[in-house]
C-alpha positions in Angstrom: -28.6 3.0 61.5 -31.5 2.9 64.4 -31.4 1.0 67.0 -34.5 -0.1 69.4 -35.0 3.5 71.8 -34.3 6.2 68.5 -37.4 4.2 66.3 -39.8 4.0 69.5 -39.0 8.0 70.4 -39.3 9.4 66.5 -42.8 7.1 66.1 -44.1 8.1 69.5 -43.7 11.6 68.3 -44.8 10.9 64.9 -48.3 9.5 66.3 -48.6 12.2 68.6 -48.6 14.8 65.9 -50.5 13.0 63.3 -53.4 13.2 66.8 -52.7 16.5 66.9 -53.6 17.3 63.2 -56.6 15.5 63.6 -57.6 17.7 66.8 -56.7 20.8 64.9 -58.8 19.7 61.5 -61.6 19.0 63.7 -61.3 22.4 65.8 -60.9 24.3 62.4 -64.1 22.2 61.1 -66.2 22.8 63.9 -65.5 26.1 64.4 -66.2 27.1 61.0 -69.8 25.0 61.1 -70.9 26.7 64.6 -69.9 30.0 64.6 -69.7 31.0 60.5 -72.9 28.6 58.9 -74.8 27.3 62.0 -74.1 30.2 64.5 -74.5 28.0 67.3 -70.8 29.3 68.7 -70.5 33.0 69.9 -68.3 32.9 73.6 -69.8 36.5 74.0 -73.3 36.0 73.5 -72.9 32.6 75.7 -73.5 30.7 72.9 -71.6 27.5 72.6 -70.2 24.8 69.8 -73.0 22.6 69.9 -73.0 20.3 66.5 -69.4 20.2 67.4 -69.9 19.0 71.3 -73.0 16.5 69.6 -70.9 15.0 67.0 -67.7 14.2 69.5 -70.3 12.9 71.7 -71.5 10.7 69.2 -68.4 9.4 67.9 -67.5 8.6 71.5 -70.5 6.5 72.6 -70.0 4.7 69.5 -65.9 4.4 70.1 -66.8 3.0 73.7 -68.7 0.3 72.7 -66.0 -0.8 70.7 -63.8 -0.3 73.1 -65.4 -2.5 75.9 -67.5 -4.9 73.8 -65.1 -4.9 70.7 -62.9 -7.4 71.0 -65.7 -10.2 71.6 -67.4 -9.3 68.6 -63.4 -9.3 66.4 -62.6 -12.4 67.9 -66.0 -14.5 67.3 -66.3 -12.7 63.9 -62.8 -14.3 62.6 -63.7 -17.5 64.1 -61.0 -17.7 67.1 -60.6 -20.5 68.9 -59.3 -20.3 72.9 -56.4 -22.3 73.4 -56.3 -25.1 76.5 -52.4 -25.8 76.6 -53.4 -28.7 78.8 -55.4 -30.6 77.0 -54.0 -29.8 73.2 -50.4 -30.1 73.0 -50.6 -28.6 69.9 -50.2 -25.2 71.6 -48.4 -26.1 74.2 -45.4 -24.5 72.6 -47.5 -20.8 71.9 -48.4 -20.9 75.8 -44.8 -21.0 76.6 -43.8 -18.4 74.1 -46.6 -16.5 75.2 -45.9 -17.1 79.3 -41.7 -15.6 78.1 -42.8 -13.0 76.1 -44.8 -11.8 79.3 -42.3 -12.0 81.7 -40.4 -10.1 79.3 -42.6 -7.0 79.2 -44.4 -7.5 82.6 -47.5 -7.5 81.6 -50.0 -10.3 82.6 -51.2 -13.6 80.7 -53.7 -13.0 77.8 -56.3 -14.9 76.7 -54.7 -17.2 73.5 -57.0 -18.1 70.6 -56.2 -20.0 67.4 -57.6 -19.3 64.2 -58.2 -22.6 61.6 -56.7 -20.5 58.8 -53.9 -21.6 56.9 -52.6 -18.3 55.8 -49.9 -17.3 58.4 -51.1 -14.0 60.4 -51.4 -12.8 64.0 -53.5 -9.8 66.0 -53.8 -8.9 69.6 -56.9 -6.7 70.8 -58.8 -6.2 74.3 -58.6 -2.6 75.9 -55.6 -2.8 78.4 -53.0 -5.2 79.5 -55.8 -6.6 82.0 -58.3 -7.3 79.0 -56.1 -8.3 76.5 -56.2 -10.9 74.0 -53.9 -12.6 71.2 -54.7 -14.6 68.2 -52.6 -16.7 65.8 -53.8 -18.5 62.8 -52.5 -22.1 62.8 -50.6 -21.0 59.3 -48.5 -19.0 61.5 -48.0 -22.0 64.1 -47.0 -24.4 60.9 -44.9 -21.7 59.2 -42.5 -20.3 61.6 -40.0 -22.0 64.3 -40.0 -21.1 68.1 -37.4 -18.0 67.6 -40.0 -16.3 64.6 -43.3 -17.3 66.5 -41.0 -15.6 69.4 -40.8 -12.2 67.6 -44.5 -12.1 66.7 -45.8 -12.8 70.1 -43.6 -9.8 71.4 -44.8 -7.5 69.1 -48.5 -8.5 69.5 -47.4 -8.0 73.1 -45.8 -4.6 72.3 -48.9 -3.0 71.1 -50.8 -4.3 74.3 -47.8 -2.9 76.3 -48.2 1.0 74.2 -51.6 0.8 74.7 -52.4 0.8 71.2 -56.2 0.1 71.8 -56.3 3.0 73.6 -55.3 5.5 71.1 -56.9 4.2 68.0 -60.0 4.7 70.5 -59.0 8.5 70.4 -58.7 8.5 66.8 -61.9 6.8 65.8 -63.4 9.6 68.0 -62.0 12.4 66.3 -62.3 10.7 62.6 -65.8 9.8 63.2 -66.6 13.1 64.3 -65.0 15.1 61.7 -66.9 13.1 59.6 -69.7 13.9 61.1 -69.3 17.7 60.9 -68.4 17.3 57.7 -71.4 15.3 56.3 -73.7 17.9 58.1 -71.9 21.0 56.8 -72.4 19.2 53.2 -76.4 18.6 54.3 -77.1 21.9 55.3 -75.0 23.2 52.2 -77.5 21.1 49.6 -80.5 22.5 52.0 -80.5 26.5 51.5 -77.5 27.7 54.1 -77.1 27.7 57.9 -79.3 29.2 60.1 -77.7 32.5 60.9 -79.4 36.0 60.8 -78.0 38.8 58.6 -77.1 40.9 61.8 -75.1 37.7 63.0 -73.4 37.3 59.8 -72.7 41.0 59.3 -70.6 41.1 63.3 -68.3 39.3 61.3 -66.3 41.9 59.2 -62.9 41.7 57.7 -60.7 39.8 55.2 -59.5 37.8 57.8 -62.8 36.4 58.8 -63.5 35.6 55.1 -60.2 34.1 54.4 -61.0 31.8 57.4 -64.3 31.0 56.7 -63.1 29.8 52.7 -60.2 28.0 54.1 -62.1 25.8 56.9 -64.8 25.6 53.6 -62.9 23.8 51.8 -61.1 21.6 54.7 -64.9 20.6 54.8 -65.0 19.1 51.2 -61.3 17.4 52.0 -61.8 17.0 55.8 -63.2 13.3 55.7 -60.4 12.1 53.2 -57.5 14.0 55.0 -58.9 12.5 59.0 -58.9 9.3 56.8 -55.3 9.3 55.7 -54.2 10.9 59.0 -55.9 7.4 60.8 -53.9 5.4 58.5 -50.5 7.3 59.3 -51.2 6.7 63.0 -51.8 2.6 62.7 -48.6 3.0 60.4 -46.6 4.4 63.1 -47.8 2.1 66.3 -46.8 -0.9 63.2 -43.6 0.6 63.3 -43.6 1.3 67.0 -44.9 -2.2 67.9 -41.5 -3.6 65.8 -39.3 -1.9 67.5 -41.0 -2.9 71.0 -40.9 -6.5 70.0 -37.6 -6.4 68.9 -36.7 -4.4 72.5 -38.2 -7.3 74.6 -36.7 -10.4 72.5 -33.2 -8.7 71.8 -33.5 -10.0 68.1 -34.7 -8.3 65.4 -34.1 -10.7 63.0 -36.7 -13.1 64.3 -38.9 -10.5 63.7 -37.7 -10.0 60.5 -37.3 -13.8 59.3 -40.9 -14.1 60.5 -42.2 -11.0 58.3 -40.7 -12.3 55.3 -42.3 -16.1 55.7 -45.8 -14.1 56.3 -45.0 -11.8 53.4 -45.1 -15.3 51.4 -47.9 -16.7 52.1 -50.4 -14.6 49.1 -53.5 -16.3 50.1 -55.6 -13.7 52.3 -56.7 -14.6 55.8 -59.9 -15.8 55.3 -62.6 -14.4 57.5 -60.5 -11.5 58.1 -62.3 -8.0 57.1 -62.0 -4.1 55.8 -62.8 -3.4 60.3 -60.8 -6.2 61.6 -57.5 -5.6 58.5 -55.4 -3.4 60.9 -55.2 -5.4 63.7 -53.2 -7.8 62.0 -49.3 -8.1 61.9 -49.8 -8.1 58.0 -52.5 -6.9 55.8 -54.8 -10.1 55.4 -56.6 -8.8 52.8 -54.7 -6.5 50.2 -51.4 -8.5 50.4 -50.1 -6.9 46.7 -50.8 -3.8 48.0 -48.9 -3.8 51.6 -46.1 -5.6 49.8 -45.0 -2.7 47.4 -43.1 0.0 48.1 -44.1 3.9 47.0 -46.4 6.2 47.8 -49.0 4.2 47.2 -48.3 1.4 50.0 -46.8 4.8 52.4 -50.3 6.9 52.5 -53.4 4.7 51.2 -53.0 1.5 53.8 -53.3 0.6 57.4 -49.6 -1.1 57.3 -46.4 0.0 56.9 -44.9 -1.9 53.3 -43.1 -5.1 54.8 -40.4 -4.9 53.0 -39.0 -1.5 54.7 -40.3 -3.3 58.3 -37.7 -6.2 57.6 -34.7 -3.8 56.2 -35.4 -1.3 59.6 -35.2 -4.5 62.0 -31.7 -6.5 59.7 -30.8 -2.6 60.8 -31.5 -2.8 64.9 -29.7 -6.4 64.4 -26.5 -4.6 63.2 -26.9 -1.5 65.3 -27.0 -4.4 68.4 
């Protein structure tokens, strides 16, 4: 049995190591590139890590513009809608759940948008509380009573409150560049060997040193795949986190867990939803089979959590409450 605070503390924790694990593969990874192949990283000779300092820049410029400019591009790419509660009574109803759910968890109005889908799925995206947006396909809107469409608002709202934009920024940034190192390392590999002298190479004596220099060798060949998985593990974990949030500000976990299993039933896939835009969504829109199963399968090699164990972990908060 969990209840609301133990499943926010152990995923908090869990993200934060999974980030850290990413910051270490990318330390080893860089390291091994400047200082052992590229040479370009010697702290006594004043010499610092620069394709490790160029690639985190990289990945950051290109992490900022999703960050600021991001969630115009999401929203117009999946066809979203804003909502005008005044004129469309329609949505009147999703304006006052919305308007609750926000005194709730004191965070300010968002921008509503509708999506003309008729598969039942919902996202929220903008980079903080001030700049935040949520989205609801009108599947969702037909498919669910107030109490449901209740749970899903709060835990859209939830990952606006944890700042989930904010650190999927951070880990974009270190997954783009450890996959930058790591395609360069494999580039200058295929092209005759770094650029270090013989002296250079020969200051570098002992097993240690060549135990090192194999291990971070082979993160290399593994590095892009194992950043990969990590970045799943992490939107796993705010999933998980964003639940329990949800269920914190509503007091009812098995809204949240009545609503999962109507969206668990609707198989058709959002329709204009993509591979970049998938993980925002409260369920998988495109790999529904997939995010439905349990194993290690559904656990390592997708974006969501399987629903199933989502539903049983909020019927368990219910009973803890």
């Amino acid at each position: 049995m969990v209840d609301f605070y133990q499943l926010q503390a152990r995923n908090r924790r869990a993200t934060w190591l999974l980030m850290a694990s990413l910051l270490l593969l990318l330390g080893l990874l860089g390291f091994w590139l400047d200082r052992f192949y590229l040479g370009t990283f010697d702290p006594d000779r004043g010499r610092f890590p620069i394709a490790t300092l160029l690639a985190v820049s990289l990945a950051s410029i290109q992490s900022l513009h999703a960050f600021y400019a991001g969630d115009k591009s999401i929203l117009r790419s999946v066809g979203a809608r804003p909502v005008d509660p005044e004129h469309n009574l329609d949505h009147r109803e999703l304006n006052n759940v919305v308007a609750e759910m926000c005194i709730a968890s004191g965070l300010p109005m968002p921008r509503l948008y509708v999506m003309a889908d008729s598969d039942a799925n919902a996202f929220a995206t903008g980079r903080d509380p001030q700049h935040a947006s949520v989205c609801v396909t009108q599947g969702l809107l037909d498919g669910l009573n107030r109490d449901e469409l209740q749970g899903v608002i709060a835990h859209e709202l939830s990952h606006v409150k944890n700042y989930d934009i904010r650190t999927m920024m951070v880990v974009s940034v270190l997954l783009g560049s450890i996959v930058l190192l790591s395609d360069w390392a494999r580039r200058s590999l295929w092209h005759g060997g770094g650029r270090r002298s013989r002296s250079d190479r020969g200051n570098d004596k002992g097993a240690g040193t060549a135990v090192l220099a194999i291990l971070v060798l082979f993160l290399m060949i593994l590095a892009p795949l194992i950043s990969q998985l990590m970045a799943m593990a992490v939107s796993r974990r705010r999933e998980y986190l964003a639940d329990a949030t949800g269920a914190e500000l509503t007091r009812n976990p098995l809204a949240l867990a009545h609503a999962l299993e109507k969206i668990a039933g609707h198989r058709a896939p959002t329709a204009r939803a993509t591979r970049g835009t998938a993980h925002l969504f409260i369920h998988d829109p495109l790999e529904r089979a997939l995010d439905s199963r349990e194993g290690f399968v559904a656990e390592v090699f997708s974006t969501h959590p399987p629903i199933q164990k989502r539903i049983e972990l909020l019927k368990q908060m219910a009973h803890v409450g």
